[in-house]
N, C-alpha and C positions, 0 to 999 in steps of 0.2 A: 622668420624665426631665428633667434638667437640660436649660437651652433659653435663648439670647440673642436677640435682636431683630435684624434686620437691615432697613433703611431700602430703601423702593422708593418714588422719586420718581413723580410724576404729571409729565405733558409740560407745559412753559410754553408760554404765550399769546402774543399783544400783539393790543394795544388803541387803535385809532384811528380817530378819528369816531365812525361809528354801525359799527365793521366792526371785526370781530376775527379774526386770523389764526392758525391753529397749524400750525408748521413740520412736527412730528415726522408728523401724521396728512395734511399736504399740502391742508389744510381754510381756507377762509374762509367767513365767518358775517356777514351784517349784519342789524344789530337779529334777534337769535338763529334767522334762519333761512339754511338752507347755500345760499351761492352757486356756480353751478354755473361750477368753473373748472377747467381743461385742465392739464395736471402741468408743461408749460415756462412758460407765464403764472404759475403759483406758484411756482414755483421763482424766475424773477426777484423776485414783487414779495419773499418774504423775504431775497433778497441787498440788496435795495432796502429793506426797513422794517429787518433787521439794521445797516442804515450810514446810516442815518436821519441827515438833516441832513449828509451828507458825498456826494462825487461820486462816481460809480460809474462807472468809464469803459467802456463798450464791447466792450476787450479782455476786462475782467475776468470782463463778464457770461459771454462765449462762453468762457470761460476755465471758472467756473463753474456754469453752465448747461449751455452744449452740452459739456463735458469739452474743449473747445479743438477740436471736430469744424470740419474744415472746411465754413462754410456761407456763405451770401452774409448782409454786413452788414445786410441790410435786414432778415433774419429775430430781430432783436432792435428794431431799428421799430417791426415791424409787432405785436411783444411788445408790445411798450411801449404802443401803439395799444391795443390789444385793452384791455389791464389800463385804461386811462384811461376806457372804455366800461363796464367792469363796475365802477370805482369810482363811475362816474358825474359824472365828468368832460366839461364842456360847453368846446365850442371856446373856449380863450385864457383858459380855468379853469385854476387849477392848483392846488388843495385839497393834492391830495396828493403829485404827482411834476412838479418840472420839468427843464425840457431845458437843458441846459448847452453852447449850439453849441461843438462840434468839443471838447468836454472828456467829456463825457457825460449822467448822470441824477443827480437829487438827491431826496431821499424828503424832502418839507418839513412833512408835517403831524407832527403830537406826538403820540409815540409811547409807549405803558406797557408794562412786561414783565410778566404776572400770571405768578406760579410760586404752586402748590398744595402743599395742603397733604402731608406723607408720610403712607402706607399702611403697616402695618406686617404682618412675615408671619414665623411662626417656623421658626430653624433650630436641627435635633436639634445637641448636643454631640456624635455619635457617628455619622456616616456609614454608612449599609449600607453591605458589598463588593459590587464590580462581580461583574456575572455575564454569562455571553454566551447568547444561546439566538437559535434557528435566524429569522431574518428570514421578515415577510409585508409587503413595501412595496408600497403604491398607487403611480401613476404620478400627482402630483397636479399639472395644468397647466390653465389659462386656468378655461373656467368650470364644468368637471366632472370631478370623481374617478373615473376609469375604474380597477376592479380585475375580471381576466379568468380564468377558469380553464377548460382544454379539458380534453376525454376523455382525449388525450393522456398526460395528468400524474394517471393512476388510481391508479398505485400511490403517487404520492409522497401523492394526496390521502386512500388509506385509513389512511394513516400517522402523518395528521394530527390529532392526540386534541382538534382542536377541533370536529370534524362532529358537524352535527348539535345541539350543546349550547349554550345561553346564554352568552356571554362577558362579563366586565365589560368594559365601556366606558370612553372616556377620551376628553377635548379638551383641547388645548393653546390655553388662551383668550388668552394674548399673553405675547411677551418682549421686554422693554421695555428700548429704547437710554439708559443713565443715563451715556455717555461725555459728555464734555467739549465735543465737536464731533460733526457728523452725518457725518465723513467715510468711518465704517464702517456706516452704517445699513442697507448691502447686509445687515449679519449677521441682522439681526433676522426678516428672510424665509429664507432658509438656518437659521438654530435651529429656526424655528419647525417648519419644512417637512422640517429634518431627525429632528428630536425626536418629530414624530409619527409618523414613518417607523417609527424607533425603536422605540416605544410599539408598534405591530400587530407587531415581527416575532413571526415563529412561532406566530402565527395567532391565540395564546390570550387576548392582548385586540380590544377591537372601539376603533380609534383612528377618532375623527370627524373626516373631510378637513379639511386646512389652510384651502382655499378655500374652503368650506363655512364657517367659522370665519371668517375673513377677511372674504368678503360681509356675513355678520349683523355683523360689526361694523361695518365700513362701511355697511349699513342704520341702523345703532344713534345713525350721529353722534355728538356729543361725552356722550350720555349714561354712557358709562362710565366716562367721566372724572367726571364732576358725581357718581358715584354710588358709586364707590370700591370696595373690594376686592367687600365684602361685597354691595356691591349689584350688583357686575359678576357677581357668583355667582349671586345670584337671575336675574338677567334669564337666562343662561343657561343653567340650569336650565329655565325655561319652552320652552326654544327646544333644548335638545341632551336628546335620551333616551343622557345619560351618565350612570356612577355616580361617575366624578373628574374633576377638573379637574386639568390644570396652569397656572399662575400663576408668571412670573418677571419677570428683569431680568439684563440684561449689562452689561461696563465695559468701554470698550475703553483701555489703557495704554502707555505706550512710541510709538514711530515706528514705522509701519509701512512695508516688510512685516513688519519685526522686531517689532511688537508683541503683547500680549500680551492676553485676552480671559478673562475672570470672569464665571461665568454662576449666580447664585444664581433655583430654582425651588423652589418649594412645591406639594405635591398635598395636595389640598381634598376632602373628603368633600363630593357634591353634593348630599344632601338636607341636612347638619347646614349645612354652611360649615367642618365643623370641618378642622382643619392636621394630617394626615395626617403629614407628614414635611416635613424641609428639604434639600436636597442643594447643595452647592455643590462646585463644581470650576473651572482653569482650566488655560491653556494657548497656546501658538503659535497663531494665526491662518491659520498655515502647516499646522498640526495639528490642523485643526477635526475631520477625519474621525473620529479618536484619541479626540478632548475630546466629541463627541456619542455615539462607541458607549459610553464610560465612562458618560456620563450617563443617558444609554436602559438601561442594564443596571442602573443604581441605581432610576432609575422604573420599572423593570418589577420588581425584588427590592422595593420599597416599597409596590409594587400586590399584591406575595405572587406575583410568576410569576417562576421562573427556566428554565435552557435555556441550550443552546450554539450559537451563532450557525454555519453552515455556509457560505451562502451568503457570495458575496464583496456589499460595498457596491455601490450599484450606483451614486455620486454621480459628477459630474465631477470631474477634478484639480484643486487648487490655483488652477492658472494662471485657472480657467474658472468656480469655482465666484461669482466675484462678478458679473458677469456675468450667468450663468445665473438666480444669486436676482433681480437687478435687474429681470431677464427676466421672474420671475415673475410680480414687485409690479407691473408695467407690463400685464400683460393684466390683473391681478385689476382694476388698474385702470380698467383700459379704456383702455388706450392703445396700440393693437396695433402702431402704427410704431415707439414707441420699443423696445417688445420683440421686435418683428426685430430692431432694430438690436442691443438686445444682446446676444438668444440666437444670432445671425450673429457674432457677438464669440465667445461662449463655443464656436460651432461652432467656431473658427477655434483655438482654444488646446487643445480636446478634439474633435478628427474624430469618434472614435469610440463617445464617448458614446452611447446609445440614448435617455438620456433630452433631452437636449440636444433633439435630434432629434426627440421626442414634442412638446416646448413650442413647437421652433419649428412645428410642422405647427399649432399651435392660434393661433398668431399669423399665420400667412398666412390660415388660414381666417375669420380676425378681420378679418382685410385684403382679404379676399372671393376670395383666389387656390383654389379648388376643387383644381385642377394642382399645386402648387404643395402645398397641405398634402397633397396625396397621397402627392406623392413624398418628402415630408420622413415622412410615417406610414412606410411604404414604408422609407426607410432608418433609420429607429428601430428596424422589425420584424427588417432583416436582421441589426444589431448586438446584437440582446437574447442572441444565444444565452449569454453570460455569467451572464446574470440567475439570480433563481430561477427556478423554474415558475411563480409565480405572477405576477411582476413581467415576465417573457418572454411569460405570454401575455396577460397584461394590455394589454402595447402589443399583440401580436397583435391584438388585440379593435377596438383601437382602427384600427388600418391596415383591416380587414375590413370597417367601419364607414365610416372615408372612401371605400375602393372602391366600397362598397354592397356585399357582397358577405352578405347580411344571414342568411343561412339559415347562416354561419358564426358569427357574430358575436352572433347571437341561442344556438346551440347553446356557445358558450364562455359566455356570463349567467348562463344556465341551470345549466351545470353550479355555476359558484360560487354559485347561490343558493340551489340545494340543499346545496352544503357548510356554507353559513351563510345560516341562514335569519332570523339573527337580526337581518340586516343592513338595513336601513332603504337605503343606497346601493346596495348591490348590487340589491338588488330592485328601485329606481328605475331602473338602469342598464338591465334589462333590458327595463319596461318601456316606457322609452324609444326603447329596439332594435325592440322588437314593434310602436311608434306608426309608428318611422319608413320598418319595413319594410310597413306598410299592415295590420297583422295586430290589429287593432282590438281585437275579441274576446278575443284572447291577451292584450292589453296590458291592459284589465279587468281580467281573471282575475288575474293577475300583480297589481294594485292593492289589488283583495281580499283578496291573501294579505298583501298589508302592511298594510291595515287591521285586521288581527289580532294584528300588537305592542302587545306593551305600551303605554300611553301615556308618554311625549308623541311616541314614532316612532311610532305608530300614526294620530294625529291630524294627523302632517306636513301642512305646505301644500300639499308637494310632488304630495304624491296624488292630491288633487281638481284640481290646477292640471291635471295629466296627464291626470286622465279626463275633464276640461272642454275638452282640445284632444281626444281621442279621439271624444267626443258631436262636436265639431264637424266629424272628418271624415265622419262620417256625418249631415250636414246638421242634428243637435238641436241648435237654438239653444236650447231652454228649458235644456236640462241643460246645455249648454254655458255660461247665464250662471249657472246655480247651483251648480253645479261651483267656477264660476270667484270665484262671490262668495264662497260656504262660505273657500276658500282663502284668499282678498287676507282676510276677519274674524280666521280662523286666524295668518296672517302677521303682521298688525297686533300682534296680542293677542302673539306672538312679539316683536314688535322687530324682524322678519326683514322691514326696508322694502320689500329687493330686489326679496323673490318674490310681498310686496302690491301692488307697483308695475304687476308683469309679466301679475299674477291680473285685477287693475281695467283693463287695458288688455283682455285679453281679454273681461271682463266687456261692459264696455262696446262691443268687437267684437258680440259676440252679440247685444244690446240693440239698436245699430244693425240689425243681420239681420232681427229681429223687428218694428224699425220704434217700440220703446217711445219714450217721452220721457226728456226725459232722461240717452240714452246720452254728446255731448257733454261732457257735467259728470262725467262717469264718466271719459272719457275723458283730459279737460284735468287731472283730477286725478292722473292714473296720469302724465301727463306731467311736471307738477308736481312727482313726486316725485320721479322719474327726474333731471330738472334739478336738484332737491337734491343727490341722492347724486352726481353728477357722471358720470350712468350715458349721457351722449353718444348711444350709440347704440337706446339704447332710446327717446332722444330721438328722436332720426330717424327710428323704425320707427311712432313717436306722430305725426308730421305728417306720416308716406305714409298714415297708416290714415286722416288726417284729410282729408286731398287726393284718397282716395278713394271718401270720403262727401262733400264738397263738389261732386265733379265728378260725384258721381249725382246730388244733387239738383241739377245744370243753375246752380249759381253756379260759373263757372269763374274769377271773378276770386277769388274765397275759396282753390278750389281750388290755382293757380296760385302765390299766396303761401306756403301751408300747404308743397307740393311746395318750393318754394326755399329752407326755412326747412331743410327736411331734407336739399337738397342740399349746402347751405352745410356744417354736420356733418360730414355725409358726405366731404366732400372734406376737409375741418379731419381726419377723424379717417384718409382713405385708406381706406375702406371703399369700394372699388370694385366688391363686388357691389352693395350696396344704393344705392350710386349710380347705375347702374344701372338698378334699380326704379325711382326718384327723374327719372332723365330720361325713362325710357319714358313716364312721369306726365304730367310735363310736355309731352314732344309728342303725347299726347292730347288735351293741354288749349290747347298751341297751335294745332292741327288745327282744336279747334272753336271755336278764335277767329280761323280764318281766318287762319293766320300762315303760310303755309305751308311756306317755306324754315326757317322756326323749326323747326317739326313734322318734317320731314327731317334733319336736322342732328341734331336730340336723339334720335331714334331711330337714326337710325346710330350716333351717338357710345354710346350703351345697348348696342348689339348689338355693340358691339367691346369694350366693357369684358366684358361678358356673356363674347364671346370669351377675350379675354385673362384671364380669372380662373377659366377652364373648366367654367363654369355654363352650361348650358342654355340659347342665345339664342333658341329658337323664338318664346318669347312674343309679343318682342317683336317680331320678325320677323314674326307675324303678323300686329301690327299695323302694321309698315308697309307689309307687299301691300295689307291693308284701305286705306289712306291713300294708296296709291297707286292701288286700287280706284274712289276716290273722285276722284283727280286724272285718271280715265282712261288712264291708259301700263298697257294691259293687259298688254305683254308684260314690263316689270318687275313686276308682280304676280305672273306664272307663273314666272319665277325665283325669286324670294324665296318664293314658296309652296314652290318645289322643295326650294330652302334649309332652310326650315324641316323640311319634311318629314322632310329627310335628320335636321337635330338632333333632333328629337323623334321617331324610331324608336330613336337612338339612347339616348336618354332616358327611353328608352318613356312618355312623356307623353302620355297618351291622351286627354286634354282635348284639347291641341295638335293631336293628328291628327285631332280632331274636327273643328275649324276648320279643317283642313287641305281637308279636305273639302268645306265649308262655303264653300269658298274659289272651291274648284274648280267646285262648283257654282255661283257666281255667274257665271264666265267661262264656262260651257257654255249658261248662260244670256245672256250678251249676244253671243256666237257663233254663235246663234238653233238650239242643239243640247239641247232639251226632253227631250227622253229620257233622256240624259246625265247634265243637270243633274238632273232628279229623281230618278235611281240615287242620284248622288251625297248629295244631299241626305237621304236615306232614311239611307246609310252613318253619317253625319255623326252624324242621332238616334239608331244605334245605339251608337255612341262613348259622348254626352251622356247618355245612357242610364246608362251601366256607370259612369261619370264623376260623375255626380249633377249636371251643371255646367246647372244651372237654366235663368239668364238663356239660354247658348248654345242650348239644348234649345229655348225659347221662341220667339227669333229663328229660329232654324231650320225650326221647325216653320209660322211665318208665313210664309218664303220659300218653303214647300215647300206651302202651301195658294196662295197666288200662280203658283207656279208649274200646279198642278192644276187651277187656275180657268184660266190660256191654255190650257191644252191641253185645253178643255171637259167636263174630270173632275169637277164640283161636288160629286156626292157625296162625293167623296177630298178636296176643298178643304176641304169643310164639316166635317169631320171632323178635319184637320189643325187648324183652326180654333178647333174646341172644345178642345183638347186644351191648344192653345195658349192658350188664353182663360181656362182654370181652373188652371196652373199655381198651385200652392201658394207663394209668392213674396213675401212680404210687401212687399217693399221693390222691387220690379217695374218701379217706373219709374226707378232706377235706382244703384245703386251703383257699376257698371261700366259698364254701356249706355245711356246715356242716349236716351231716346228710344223703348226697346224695345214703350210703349206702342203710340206711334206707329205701330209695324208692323205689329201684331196689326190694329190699327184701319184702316189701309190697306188690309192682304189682306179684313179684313169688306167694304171699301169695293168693293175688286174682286169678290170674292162675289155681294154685293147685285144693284152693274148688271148680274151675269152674269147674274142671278137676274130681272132687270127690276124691281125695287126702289128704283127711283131717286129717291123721295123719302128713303129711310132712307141712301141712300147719300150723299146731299149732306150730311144732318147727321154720317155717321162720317167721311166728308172731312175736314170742318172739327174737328173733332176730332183727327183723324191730323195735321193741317197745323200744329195748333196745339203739339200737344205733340214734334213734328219743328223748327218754330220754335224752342220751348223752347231744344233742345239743339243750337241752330246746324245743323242738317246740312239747309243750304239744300236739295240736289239732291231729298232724300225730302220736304222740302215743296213743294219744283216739280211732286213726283209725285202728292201727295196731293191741291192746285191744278187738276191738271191732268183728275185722276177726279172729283171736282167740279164741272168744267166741264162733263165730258161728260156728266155727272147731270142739269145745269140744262138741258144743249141736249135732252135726250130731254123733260125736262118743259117742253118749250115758252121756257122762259127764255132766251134766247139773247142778250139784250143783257148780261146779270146772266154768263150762260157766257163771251162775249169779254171781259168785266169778270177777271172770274178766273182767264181765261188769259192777262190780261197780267200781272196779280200773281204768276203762275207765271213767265214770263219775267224779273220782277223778282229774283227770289227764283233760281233759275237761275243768274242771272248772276253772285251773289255766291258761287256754286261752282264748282270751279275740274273739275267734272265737264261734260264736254262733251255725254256720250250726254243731260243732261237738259236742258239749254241746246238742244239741238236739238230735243229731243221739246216742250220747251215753246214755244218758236218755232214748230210745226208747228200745233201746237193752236193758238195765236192767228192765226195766217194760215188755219185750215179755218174758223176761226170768224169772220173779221173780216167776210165777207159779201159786200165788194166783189166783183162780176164783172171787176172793169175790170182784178184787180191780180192778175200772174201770180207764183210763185211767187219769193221775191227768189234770182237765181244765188248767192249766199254758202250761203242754207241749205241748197240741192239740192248743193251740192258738199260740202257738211259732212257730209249723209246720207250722200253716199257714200264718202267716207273711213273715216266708223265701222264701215262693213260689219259693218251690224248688224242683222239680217232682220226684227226686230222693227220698228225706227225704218224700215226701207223703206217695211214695207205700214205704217204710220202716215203715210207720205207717200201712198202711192199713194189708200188711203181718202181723204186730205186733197184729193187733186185730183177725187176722186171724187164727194166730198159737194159740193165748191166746182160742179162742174158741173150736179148735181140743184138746187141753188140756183138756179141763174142758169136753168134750165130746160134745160140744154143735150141733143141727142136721144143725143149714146155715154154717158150717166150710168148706164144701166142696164148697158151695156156693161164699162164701169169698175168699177160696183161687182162684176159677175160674175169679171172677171179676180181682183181682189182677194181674191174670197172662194175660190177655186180655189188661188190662188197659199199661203195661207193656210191653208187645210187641206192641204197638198202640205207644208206647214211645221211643220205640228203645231198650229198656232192656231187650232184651234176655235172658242173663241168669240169672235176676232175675224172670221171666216169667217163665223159665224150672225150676229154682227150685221149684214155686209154683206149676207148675204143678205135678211136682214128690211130694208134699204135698197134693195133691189133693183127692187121691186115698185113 
């Protein structure tokens, strides 16, 4: 067949300094690595290097930048700002942009345009005719291609002569904007997005998601530029188990909206490279609908599949569709505000859209609004009925999914992946569904049957990355870092940076668990990448995982940075869940820097975003009962416990309600209500039990050997003890809890002197004290000071005992916890020896405000012991009330040691 050449340009560059920018990809590069920059900071600086050497005023920027939105003037400042930081620009430098007072900006460094070289792609002399056949469109929005099919739709599915059988496959690897100006650049996400649509209908091809396509090239960087038609095939090919590509370029012509759009593509045989066919068509802009089913019916008659379309399109109108794409290219982005902003646009010109409606639910969810993208899933599901069946229950899937409604959601997967089993996405999709519904097992099983494709969908990264968080919910770190490494080699060797990015953070999560070396350098690298691709929020989820290993190992100033680095992000990107995460962080780590208004303030401000974006506040909630535990206002503790409680039944977070518990058993214990508390406590380990939640199980089980030892139960202590003492836990002292040693070491400490053991108990004291130091939590080294002390008075030591219970006092006072301030003040006045000096009235009035049975008889023995010193003849007296009073309490073995004082 006769055959002409038709020209597809490569995108231009420019070039200045050590930093090169390209428009069309939204990309800057210095000394050939990707600097990681935000979509409104690029956008100015190419208005800014396009008029290089000329003034840009202000107007013009918000003109062409914000689309003339109204915003406050500062927000191109503060642009301006930003861009002077990542060119690296030092105050009263001016390399590359200066300020023009009350005129505007000027771009001053020298600037080169690089245009490359052309690609050539052949078109046939002789067009196939269009053909129509019956539509299968994805719903393809933010970062996953959800396609859904219920029981529902049996008969249309046995209908369907694709069940069941191997389809050929197909990607739409890009369509490339060759107009004059970028002002239609919306098209090139709408072709693309619509063409693949095109491509699956009527089921009998397998078309590989837009965004799926998208991400690997945006992993890819500029190498598919540098590597041209032929080598953009190859990379491809490694990374899609497709048997065609498509490859084009559009023109856009005339004034719009009257102008006119040319869209020349090429489909590629993917093992040869060889040129399949050429198709070209054009048309209204107005007509895009028109000009893509034409074109989709000529790639699918070029692919060998023809068919009669039935279904209606399911796109937005005209008014809506530029918009909507803009919509897209902003989440693929990663820019979830801008794609509110302008899937809220296309809402506005198409109400009744479905799909509208799907995107935006994926961009509130990007924005951390839980509510929010429910009710937008929600009104996508109720507009579908238009759709086909499959595109109808696709969103379905998707709305069942946001509700959690998972035993539906999971039952719609399943049926579509036994329709097509051949589908590497669908199988992912589900499962996904099976991971998130807790169904572990299931979600295996389901990985295995996709490890059974052919390669290279066989080999996806996707699959280990999946069964690498699946091992993780079942606490295998080992398989969760080989899982996750197997994957991030896979991705690499792909080009697919994305999902090596995503694989190496995990990696290096499990490595941290396990306590290896080295996990850091795992870590910062997975960061690193993320910061290339411009992936922001994976940024931010790399300095909470980093802020969470800082603040277990007990540096909170590393911690504290790492947490702000993420907030910063976070807030840049409007990601109000994970900011969220980011403050709770932070007022953990101001907590145990003794900030305490700080630590208040950030956990509130948590628990309202948590709020308002309809995520689950318990967590945090529960940590500030604990932090208000610790500041003594018990009866704000029993609120905010109540709080919490209420959210996490409703969330059924059974971690949550373990601490719930856990919680409640501290306050039944400083209530002097023993019985209570170790119910509760009991409850709490059966929770962390079913929970797998280690550290809590750990901690718990130490409060609840403490608690067994006051109530003169040792055998029960001793046994809570062990139990607690051999947790399997590599990283124990702390990723979360810091200190958790410490406790274990306390309750041995208590154990011990129950036991008469007081030599072995002064060394776990100091121990428990030290590693309570560690982690700031003065009150529990006032506590561990204080067992100590009464270690050394039993062994004769008693100058060395009031030595250490003033150090207890010391260390007290820097916690803003009262009950140990008192308790340590107590111990230094039984110990101090004087007969002369009666008890000072501040502390006997402090005991009894805390009305806390425990710190009572701590007084009463105190006046007890003071008078067997001094020789006095009621000490035998005292000590017998005390031990009365004391078993009437439940305190055992405060009760037997009075009595062994007695004598």
């Amino acid at each position: 067949m006769n055959s002409e050449l038709a020209e597809i340009s490569r995108p231009y560059k420019y070039r200045f300094g050590e930093f090169e920018l390209a428009p069309g990809q939204g990309a800057l590069w210095r000394d050939g690595a990707r600097v990681p920059v935000m979509p409104k900071p690029i956008a100015v600086l190419t208005v800014l290097v396009e008029s290089a050497g000329q003034i840009v005023s202000k107007e013009e920027l918000l003109d062409r930048v914000w689309n003339g939105a109204a915003i406050e003037d500062n927000n191109v400042t503060q642009t301006i700002s930003t861009l002077r930081k990542i060119l690296g620009e030092k105050r009263g430098e001016n390399r590359f942009i200066v300020t023009e007072p009350g005129n505007g900006y000027r771009f001053v460094a020298r600037v080169t345009r690089i245009d490359t070289v052309p690609v050539a792609l052949v078109e046939p002399a002789v067009a196939p005719a269009p053909s129509f056949v019956r539509g299968r469109r994805k719903v393809l929005v933010a970062a996953v291609a959800l396609l859904c099919l219920a029981a529902g739709a049996a008969l249309w599915l046995h209908r369907s002569p694709a069940a069941g059988s191997r389809r050929k496959s197909v990607a739409v690897l890009g369509i490339r904007d060759l107009s004059k100006d970028s002002s239609e650049a919306w098209l090139q996400t709408a072709l693309t997005e619509m063409l693949t649509s095109e491509l699956a209908s009527g089921a009998k091809l397998r078309a590989i998601p837009a965004d799926e396509v998208v991400r690997w090239r945006l992993g890819l960087g500029n190498a598919p530029e540098n590597a041209g038609s032929a080598g953009l095939l190859r990379l491809a090919r490694r990374n899609f188990s497709a048997d065609s590509f498509i490859v084009g370029s559009y023109v856009v012509t005339g004034t719009c909206p009257e102008c006119r759009v040319r869209v020349d593509l090429g489909i590629f045989d993917a093992r040869s490279g060889e040129n399949l066919a050429a198709i070209i068509d054009e048309d209204s802009t107005q007509n895009l609908l028109d000009l893509t089913t034409r074109l989709g019916a000529r790639l699918r008659a070029g692919l060998g599949v023809s068919g009669q379309r039935e279904e209606p399109a399911p796109w937005p109108v005209a008014s809506a569709m530029r918009a909507y794409a803009e919509g897209l290219k902003a989440l693929r982005q990663i820019d979830p505000i801008a794609a509110r902003n302008y899937l809220q646009e296309a809402v506005a010109a198409d109400p009744e859209n479905a799909l509208i409606h799907s995107a935006l639910a994926d961009a509130w969810a990007a924005l951390g609004y839980a509510s929010r993208a429910g009710d937008e899933s929600r009104r996508a599901y109720e507009l579908s009925s238009s759709l086909s069946p499959l595109d109808r229950l696709g969103i379905e899937a998707r709305y069942r999914a946001n509700a959690q409604q998972w035993d539906r959601a999971i039952e719609i997967y399943q049926s579509v992946f036994r329709l097509f089993p051949d589908s590497l996405e669908d199988g992912l999709n589900l499962a996904r569904a099976q991971f998130r519904a807790i169904k572990t097992a299931d979600s295996v099983s389901t990985l295995h049957r996709l490890r059974q494709l052919p390669s290279p969908a066989g080999d996806d990264p996707r699959i280990d990355l999946l069964e690498a968080q699946d091992a993780g919910t079942e606490g295998n770190y080992v398989k969760t870092r080989d899982f996750a490494r197997r994957a991030a080699n896979e991705a690499k060797s792909r080009g697919a940076m994305y999902l090596f990015a995503r694989a190496r953070l995990l990696e290096g999560g499990a490595m941290q668990n396990l306590a290896e070396p080295g996990f850091y350098a795992v870590q910062t690298e997975a960061r690193k990448v993320c910061e290339q691709l411009g992936d922001r929020q994976c940024v931010s989820n790399a300095w909470r995982i980093r802020g969470n290993e800082r603040f277990g190992a007990g540096l909170f100033e590393e911690a504290e940075e790492a947490y702000s680095q993420g907030v910063s992000i976070a807030r840049e990107l409007g990601d109000r869940a994970e900011l969220a995460n980011l403050l709770n962080g932070l007022g953990v780590v101001a907590a145990a820097n003794q900030q305490w208004s700080q630590a208040e303030q950030d956990f509130s401000e948590a628990i309202s975003l948590k709020k308002e974006t309809g995520y689950n506040p318990s967590e945090v909630q529960l940590d500030l009962a604990a932090f208000y535990l610790r500041m003594g206002r018990r009866s704000e503790v029993a609120k905010v416990v109540d709080e919490a409680y209420s959210e996490a039944r409703k969330a059924n977070a059974r971690a949550d309600l373990g601490e719930v518990l856990q919680l409640r058993a501290s306050l039944a214990r400083l209530d002097g209500r023993l019985d209570e508390a170790k119910e509760l406590a009991e409850k709490a380990i059966a929770e962390f039990r079913v929970t797998k939640s280690v550290e809590m199980l750990t901690l718990t089980l130490a409060e609840l050997s403490s608690i067994a030892t006051a109530r003169g139960d040792l055998q029960s202590a001793e046994k809570s003890l062990g139990e607690a003492s051999t947790m399997k836990y590599p990283n124990l002292q702390g990723t979360v809890y810091p200190g958790a040693q410490g406790a274990i070491e306390l309750a041995r400490t208590e154990l011990l002197f129950a036991k008469g053991q007081f030599a072995q108990a002064v060394d776990e004291a100091k121990r428990s004290a030290a590693d309570f130091s560690k982690a700031h939590l003065g009150e529990h080294t006032a506590r561990a000071l204080i067992m100590e002390a009464n270690a050394l008075e039993m062994l004769g030591r008693r100058s060395e005992a009031l030595q250490t219970s003033r150090e207890a006092v010391s260390q007290a006072a820097q916690s803003p916890d009262p009950f140990a301030l008192a308790s340590a003040r107590l111990a230094a006045w039984r110990l101090s020896g004087r007969t002369d000096s009666n008890e000072p009235p501040d502390l006997h009035a402090n005991v009894e405000s805390l009305r806390n049975p425990e710190l009572s008889l701590e007084e009463d023995f105190g006046r007890a012991d003071r008078a067997k010193q001094s020789g006095a003849p009621d000490a035998k007296r005292l000590f017998e009330a005390v031990a009365n009073q004391a078993a009437s309490h439940g305190y055992l073995t405060l009760s037997q040691r009075a009595r062994s004082l007695e004598q």
